[in-house]
N, CA, C and O atoms as a GROMACS GRO file, in nm:
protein
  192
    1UNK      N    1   1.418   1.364  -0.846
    1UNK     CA    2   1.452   1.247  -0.770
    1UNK      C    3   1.433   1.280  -0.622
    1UNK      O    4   1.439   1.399  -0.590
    2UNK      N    5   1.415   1.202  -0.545
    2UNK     CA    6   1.362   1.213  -0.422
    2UNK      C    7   1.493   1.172  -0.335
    2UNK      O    8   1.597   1.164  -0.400
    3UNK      N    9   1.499   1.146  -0.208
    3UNK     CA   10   1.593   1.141  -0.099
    3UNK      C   11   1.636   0.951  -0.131
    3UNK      O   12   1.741   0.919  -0.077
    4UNK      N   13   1.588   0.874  -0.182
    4UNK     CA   14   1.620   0.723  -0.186
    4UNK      C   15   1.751   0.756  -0.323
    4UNK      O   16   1.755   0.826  -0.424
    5UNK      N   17   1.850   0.653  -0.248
    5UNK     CA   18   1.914   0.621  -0.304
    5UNK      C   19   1.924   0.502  -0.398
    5UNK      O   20   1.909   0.399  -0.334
    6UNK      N   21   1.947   0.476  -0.558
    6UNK     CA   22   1.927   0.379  -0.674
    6UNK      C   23   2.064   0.350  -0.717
    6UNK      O   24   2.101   0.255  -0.786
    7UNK      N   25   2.131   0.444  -0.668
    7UNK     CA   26   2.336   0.367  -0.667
    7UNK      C   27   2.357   0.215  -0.717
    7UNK      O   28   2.386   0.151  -0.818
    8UNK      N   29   2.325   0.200  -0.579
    8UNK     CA   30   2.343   0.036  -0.592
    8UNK      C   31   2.269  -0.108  -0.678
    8UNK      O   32   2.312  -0.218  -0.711
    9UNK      N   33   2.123  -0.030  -0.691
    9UNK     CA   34   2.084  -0.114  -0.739
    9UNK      C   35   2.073  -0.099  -0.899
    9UNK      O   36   2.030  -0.192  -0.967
   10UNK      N   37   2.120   0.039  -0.962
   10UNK     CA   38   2.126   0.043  -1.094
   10UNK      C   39   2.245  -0.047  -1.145
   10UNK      O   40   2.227  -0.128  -1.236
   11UNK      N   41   2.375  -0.028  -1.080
   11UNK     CA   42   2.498  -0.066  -1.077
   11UNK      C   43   2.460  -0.251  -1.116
   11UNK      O   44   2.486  -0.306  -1.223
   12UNK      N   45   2.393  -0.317  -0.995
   12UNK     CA   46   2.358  -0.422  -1.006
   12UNK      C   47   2.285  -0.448  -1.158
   12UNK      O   48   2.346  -0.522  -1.235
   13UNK      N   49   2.191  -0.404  -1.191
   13UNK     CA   50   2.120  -0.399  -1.272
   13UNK      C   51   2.239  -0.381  -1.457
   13UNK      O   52   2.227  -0.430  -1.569
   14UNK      N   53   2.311  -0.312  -1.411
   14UNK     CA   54   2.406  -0.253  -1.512
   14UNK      C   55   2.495  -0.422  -1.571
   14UNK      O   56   2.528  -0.488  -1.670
   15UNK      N   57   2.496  -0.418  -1.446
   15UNK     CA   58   2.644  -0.551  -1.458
   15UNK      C   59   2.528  -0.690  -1.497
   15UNK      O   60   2.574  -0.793  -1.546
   16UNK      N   61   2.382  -0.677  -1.469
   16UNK     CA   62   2.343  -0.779  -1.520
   16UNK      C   63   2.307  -0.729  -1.700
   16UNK      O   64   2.244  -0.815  -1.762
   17UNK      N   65   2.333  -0.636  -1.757
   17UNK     CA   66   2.326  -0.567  -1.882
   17UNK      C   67   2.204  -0.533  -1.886
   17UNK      O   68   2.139  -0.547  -1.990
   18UNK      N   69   2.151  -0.481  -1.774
   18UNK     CA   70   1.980  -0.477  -1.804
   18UNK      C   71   2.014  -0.323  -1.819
   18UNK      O   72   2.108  -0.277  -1.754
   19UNK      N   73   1.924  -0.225  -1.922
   19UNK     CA   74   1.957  -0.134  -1.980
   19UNK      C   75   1.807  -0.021  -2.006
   19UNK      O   76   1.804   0.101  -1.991
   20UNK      N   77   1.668  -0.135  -2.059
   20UNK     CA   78   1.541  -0.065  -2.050
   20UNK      C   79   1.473  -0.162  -1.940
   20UNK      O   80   1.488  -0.284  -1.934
   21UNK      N   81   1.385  -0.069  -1.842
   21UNK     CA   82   1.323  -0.118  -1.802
   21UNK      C   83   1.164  -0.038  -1.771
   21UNK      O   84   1.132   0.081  -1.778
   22UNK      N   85   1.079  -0.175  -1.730
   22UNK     CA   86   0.928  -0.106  -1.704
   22UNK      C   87   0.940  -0.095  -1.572
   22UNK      O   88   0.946  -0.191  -1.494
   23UNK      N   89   0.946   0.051  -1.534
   23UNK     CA   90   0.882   0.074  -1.338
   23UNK      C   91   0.776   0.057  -1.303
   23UNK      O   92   0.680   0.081  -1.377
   24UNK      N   93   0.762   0.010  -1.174
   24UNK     CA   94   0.608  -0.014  -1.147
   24UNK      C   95   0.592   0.053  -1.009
   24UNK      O   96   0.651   0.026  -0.904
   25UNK      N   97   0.486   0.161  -1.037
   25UNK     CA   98   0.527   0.305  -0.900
   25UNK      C   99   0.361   0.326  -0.861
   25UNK      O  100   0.262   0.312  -0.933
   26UNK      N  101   0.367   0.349  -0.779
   26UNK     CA  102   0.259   0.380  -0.699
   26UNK      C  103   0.223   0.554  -0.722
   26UNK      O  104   0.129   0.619  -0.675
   27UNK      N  105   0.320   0.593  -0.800
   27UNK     CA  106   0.336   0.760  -0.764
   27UNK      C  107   0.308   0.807  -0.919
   27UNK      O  108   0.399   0.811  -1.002
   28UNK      N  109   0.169   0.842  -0.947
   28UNK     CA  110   0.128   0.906  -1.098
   28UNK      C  111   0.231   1.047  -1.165
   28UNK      O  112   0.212   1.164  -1.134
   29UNK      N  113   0.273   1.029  -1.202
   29UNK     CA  114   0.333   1.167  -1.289
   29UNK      C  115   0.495   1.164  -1.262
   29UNK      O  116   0.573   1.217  -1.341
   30UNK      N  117   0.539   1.093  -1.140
   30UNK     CA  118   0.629   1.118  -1.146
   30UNK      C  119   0.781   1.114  -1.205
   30UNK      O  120   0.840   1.111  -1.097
   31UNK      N  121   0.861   1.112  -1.281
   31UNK     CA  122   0.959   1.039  -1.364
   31UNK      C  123   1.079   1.064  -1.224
   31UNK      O  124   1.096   1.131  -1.122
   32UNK      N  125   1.152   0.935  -1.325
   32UNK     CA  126   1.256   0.920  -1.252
   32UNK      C  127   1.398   0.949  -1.354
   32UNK      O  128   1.451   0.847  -1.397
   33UNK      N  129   1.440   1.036  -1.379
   33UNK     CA  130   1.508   1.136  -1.484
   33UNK      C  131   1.678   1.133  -1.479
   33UNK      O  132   1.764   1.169  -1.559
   34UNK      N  133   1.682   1.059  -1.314
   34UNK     CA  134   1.813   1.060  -1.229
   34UNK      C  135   1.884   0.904  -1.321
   34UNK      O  136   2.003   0.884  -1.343
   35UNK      N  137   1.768   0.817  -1.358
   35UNK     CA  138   1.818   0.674  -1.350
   35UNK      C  139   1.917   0.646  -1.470
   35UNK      O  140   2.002   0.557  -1.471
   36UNK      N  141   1.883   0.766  -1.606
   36UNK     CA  142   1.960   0.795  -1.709
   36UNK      C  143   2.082   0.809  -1.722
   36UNK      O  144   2.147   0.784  -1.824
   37UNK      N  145   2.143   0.869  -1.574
   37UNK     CA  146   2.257   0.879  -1.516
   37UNK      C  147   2.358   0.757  -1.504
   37UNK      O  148   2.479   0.740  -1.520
   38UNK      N  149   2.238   0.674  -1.465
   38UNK     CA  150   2.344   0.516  -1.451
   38UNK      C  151   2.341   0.444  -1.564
   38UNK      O  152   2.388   0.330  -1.559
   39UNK      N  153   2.270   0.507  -1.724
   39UNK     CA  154   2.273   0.381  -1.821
   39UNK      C  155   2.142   0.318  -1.827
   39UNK      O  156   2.126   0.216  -1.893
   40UNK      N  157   2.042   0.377  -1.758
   40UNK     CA  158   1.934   0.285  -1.714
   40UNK      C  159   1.814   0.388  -1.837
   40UNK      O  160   1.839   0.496  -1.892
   41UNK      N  161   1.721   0.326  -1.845
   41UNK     CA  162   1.639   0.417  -1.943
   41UNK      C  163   1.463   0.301  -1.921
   41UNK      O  164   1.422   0.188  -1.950
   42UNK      N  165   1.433   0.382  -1.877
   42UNK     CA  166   1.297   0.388  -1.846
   42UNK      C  167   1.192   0.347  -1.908
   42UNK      O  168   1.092   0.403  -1.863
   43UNK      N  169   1.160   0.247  -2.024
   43UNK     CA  170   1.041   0.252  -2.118
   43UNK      C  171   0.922   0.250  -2.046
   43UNK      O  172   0.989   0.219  -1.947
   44UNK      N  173   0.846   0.252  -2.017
   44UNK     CA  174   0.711   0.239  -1.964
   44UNK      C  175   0.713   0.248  -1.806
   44UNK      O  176   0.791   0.179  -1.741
   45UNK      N  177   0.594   0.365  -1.727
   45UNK     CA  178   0.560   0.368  -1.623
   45UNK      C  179   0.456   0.279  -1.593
   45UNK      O  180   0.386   0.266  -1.694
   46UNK      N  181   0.388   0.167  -1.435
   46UNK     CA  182   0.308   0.095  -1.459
   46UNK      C  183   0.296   0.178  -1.355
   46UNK      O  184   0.384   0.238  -1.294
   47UNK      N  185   0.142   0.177  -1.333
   47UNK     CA  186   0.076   0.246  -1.208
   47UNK      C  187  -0.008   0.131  -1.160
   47UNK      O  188  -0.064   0.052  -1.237
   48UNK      N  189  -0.017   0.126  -1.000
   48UNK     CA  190  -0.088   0.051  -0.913
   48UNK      C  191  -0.164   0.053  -0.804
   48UNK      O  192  -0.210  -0.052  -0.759
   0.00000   0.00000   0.00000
């Protein structure tokens, strides 16, 4: 995980029961491993 903070907006995300989601990242390879932490779970990377 990098220096940006996802606190707030997983939290948000939580309370709307959203639980899998698709990221859409500019950044090839990278996972985001931290977001598991909040309940959040990752299905699919989109690259752009």
């Amino acid at each position: 995980m990098d220096d940006r903070d996802f606190g707030i907006g997983a939290q948000i995300l939580h309370d709307l029961d959203i639980t899998n989601l698709k990221l859409i990242t500019n950044t090839k390879g990278k996972k985001r491993v931290g977001m598991i932490g909040y309940g959040l779970e990752i299905s699919e990377y989109i690259n752009f």
